[in-house]
C-alpha positions in Angstrom: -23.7 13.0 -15.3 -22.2 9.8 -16.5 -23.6 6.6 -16.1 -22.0 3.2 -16.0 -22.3 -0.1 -14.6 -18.8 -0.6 -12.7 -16.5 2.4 -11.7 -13.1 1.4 -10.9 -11.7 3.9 -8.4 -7.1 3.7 -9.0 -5.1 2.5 -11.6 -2.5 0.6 -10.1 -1.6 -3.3 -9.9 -5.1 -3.9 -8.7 -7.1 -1.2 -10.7 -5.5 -2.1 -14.2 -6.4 -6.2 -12.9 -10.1 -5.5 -12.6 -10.0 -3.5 -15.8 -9.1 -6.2 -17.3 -11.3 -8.7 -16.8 -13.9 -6.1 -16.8 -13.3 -5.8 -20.6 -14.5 -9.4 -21.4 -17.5 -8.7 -18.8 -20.1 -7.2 -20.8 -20.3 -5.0 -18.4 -19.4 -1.1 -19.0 -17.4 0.3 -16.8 -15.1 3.6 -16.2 -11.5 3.4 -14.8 -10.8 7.1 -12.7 -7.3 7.7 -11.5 -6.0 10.7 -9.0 -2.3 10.6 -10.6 -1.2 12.6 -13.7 0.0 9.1 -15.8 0.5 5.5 -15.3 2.4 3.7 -12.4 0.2 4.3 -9.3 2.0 4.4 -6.0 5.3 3.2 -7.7 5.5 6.6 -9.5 6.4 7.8 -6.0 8.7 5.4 -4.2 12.3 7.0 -3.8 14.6 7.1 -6.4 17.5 4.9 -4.9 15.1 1.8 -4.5 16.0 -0.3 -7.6 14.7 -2.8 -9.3 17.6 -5.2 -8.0 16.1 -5.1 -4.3 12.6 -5.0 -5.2 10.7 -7.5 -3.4 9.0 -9.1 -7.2 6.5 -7.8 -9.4 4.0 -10.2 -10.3 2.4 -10.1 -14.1 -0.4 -8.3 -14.6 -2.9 -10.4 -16.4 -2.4 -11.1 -20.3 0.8 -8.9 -20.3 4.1 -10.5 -19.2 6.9 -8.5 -17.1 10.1 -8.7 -18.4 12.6 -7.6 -15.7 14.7 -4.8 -16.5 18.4 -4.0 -15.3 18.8 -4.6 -12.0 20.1 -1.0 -10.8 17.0 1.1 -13.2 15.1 2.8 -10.3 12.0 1.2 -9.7 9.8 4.5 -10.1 10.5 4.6 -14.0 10.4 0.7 -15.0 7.3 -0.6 -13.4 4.9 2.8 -14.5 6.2 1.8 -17.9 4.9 -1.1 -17.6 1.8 0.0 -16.2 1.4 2.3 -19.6 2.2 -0.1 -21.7 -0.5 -2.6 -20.0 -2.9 0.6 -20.7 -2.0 0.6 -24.1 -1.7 -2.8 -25.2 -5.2 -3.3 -23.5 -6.8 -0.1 -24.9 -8.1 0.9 -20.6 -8.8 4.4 -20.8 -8.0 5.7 -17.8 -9.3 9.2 -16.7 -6.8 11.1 -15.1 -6.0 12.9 -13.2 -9.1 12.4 -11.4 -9.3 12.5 -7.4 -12.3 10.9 -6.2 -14.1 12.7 -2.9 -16.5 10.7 -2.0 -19.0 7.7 -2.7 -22.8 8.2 -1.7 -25.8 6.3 -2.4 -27.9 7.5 -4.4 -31.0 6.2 -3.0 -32.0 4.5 -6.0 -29.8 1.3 -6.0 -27.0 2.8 -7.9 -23.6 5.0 -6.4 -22.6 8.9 -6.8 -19.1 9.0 -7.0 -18.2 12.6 -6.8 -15.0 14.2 -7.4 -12.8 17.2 -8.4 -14.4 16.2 -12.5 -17.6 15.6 -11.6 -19.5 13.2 -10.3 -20.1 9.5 -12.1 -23.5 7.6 -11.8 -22.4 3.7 -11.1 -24.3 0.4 -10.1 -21.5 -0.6 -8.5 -17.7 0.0 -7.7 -14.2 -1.4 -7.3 -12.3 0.6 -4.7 -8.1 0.0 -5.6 -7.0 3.1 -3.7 -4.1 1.3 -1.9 -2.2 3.0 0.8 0.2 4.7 -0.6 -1.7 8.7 0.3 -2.4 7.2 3.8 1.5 7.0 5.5 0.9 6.1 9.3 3.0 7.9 12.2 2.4 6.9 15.6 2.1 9.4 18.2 4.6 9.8 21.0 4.6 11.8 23.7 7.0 15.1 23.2 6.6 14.4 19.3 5.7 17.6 18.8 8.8 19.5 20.7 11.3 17.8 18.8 13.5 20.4 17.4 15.1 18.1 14.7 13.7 16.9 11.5 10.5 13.9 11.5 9.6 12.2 7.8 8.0 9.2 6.8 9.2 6.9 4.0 6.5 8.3 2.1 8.9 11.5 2.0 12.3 9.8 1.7 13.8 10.9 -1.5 17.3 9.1 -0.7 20.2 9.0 1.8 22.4 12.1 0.6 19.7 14.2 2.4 21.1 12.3 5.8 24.9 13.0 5.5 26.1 13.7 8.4 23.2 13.3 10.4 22.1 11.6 13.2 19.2 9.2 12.5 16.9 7.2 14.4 14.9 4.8 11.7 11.7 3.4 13.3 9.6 0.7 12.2 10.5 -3.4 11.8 9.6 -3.9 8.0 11.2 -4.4 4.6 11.6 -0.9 4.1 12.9 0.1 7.2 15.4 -2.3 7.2 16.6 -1.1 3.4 16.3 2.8 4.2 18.7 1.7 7.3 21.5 0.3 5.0 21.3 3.3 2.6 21.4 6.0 5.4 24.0 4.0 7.2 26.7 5.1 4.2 26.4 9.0 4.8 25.1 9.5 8.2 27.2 10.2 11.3 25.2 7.5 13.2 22.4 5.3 12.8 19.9 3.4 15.1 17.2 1.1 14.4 14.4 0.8 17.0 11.5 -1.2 16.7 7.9 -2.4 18.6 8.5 -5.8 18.5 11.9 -7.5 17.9 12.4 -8.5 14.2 12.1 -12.7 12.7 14.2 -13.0 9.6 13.3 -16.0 7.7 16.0 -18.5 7.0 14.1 -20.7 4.7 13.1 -20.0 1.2 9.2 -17.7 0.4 7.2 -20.5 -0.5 3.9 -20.9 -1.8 2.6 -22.0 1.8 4.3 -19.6 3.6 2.9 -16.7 1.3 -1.1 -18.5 2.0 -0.5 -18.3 5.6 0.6 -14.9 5.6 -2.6 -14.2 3.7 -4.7 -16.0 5.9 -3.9 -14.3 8.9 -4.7 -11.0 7.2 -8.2 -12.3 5.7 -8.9 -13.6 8.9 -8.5 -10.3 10.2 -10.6 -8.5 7.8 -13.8 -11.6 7.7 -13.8 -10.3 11.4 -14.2 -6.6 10.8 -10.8 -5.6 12.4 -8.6 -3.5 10.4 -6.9 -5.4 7.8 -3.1 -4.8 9.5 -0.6 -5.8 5.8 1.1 -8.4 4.5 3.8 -6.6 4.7 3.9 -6.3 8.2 2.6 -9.6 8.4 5.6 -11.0 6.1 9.2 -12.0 8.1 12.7 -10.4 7.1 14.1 -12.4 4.7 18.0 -12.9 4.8 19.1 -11.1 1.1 22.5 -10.3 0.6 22.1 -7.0 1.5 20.2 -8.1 4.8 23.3 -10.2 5.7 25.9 -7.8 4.7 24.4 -5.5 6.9 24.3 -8.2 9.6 28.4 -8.4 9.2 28.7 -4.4 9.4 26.4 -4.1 12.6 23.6 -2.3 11.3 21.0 -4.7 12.4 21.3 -4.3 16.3 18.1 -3.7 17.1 16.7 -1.2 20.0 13.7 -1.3 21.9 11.1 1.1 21.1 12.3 4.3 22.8 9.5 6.1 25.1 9.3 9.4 24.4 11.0 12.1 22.1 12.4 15.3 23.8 13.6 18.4 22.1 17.2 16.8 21.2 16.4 13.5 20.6 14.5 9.8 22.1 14.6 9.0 25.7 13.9 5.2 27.1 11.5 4.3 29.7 14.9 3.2 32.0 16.2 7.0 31.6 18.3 6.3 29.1 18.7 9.0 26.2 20.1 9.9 22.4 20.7 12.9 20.8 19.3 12.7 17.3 18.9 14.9 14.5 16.2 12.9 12.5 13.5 10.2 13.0 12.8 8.4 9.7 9.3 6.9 10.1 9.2 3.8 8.7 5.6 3.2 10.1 3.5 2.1 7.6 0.6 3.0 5.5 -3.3 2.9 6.5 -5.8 1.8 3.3 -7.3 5.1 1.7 -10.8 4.6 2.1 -11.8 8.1 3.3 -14.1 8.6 0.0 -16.2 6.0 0.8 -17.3 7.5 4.4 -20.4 8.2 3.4 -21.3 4.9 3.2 -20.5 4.1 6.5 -18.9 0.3 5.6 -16.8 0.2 9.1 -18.2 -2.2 11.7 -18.0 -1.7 15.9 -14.4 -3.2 15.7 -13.1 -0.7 13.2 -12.6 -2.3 10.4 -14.8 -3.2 7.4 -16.3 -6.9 7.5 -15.3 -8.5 4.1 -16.2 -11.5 2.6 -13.4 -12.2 -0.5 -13.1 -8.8 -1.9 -16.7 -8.4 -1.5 -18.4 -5.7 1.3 -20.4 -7.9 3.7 -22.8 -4.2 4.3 -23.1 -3.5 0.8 -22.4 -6.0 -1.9 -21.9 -3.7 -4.7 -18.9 -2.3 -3.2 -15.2 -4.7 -4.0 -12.4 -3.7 -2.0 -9.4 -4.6 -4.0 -5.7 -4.4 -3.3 -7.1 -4.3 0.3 -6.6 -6.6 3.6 -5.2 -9.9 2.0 -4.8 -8.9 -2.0 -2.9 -5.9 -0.9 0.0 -7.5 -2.8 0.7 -7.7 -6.5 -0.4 -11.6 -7.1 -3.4 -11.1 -4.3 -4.3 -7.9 -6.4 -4.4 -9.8 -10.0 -6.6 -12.5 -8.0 -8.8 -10.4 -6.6 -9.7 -8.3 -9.2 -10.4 -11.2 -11.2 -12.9 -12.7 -8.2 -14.4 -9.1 -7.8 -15.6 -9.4 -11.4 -16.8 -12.6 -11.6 -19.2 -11.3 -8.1 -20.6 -8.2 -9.8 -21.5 -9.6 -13.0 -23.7 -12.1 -11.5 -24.4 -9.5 -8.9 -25.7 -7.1 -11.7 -27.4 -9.5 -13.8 -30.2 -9.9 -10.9 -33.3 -9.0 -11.9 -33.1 -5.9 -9.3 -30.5 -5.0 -6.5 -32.5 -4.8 -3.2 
């Protein structure tokens, strides 16, 4: 059974962060990864999302991004430069290794089980993301709709939509971008949401990004779930958003009240026949493995302090509640070290 003093549990944005600073630790540490090769949960976004319409990617630490092309599909250019962060760093990630679940050991240390065996740890770094967890509210007469349901999890582009007609639910980024593609080839399109839609006018700013971050923190120092930045974030007006203003894309419908066999019916009676909902719902953090340790609170969230679990402080959420972005991921994997290391240099964990 190995034995190490950090595991790092993903290899995306805020894995390959903590591994990083890990290095200059002097602390040993192992880096497990459930995907085949570099890129974490950008090896999976659909192929039409380009680089051009990509919200940013921040640097990961010591390694500089250099943006490519505008119309290369995001799923090839940021894994490479995930594996060339790998490389240039010497991480060795194992892969592909799906963890199962996190115990304790009873001894002050962590079993981290998994389909390669299990790993003996003092303490661990949990950068699981969202990405395996897509979110699809339940409605009532889901489940007799005799039409097609997916998530954006699933979407593999629009051509799969020609002709169709699509209902595209959920008021985020993505929802908003999967409704401009789709809108070229389908028969008809209509975007419904919970809550009516704030585009920003004004530029992203530093301020606005901290407020949007505090919200989410404050969320999570509470023991609520975390919610995301993303859905905490406002639609900002691109020139795609405002191209699609000019071509009527963007008229929003209230959330409809049920789904029937041929389509969505309103709470006033009102009705539309539809061949496919796209879900653009979200994702939940994938924190399944770490059940055993029973970290969630009475309000159903984990109580967090930084990146740091208030219940047990060798467990570092990162890439979770407020770093669940690719700058709040760098910081926090940097802040997650610096709190083990002194953390693990105590005489004895109690």
């Amino acid at each position: 059974m190995p034995e190490t003093d950090v595991v790092v549990v993903g290899a995306g944005q805020a894995g390959l962060s903590s591994a990083y600073h890990l290095r200059s630790s002097g602390l040993d540490f192992a880096v497990l990864d459930a995907d085949a090769a570099p890129g974490g949960a950008w090896r999976h976004r659909w192929p039409t999302l380009r680089m051009a319409t990509v919200h940013g990617i921040f640097d990961l630490p010591g390694m500089h991004f250099t943006p490519p092309p505008p119309d290369e599909p995001a799923a090839d250019a940021v894994p490479a430069y995930f594996a060339a962060f790998e490389r240039e760093f010497g991480i060795d990630v194992q892969r592909p290794v799906a963890v199962t679940a996190v115990r304790d050991a009873g001894d002050g240390r962590l079993l981290v089980e998994s389909d390669k065996g299990t790993w003996t740890t003092r303490a661990l770094i949990n950068a699981t993301g969202t990405w395996t967890r897509p979110f699809v509210p339940y409605y009532p007469g889901q489940e007799t709709f005799l039409g097609r349901q997916l998530h954006t999890a699933h979407y593999r582009g629009p051509a799969e939509f020609a002709g169709k007609r699509v209902v595209v639910v959920g008021g985020g980024a993505s929802a908003v971008q999967l409704l401009v593609e789709i809108a070229d080839v389908a028969a008809t399109t209509t975007w419904v949401t919970r809550r009516p839609p704030v585009f920003r006018d004004g530029p992203f700013t530093p301020d606005y990004g901290r407020e949007v971050v505090a919200k989410v923190e404050a969320r999570v120092r509470a023991g609520l779930p975390p919610g995301s930045i993303a859905s905490a974030t406002e639609l900002a007006w691109t020139p795609q958003m405002r191209e699609a203003r000019e071509r009527g894309l963007l008229r929003r419908r209230p959330m409809f009240d049920k789904i029937v066999p041929g389509g969505v019916q309103w709470r006033d009676g009102a009705a539309q026949e539809v061949d496919v909902i796209l879900w653009c719902t979200g994702f939940r953090p994938a924190l399944d493995h770490l059940a055993p340790l029973r970290l969630r609170g009475p309000r159903g969230g984990i109580v967090m302090d930084g990146t740091r679990v208030v219940a047990d402080p060798r467990i570092h959420l990162v890439g979770y509640g407020p770093s669940a972005s690719t700058v709040g991921a760098n910081r926090a994997g940097r802040a997650a070290v610096r709190e083990l290391r002194a953390l693990l240099a105590a005489p004895a964990l109690t």
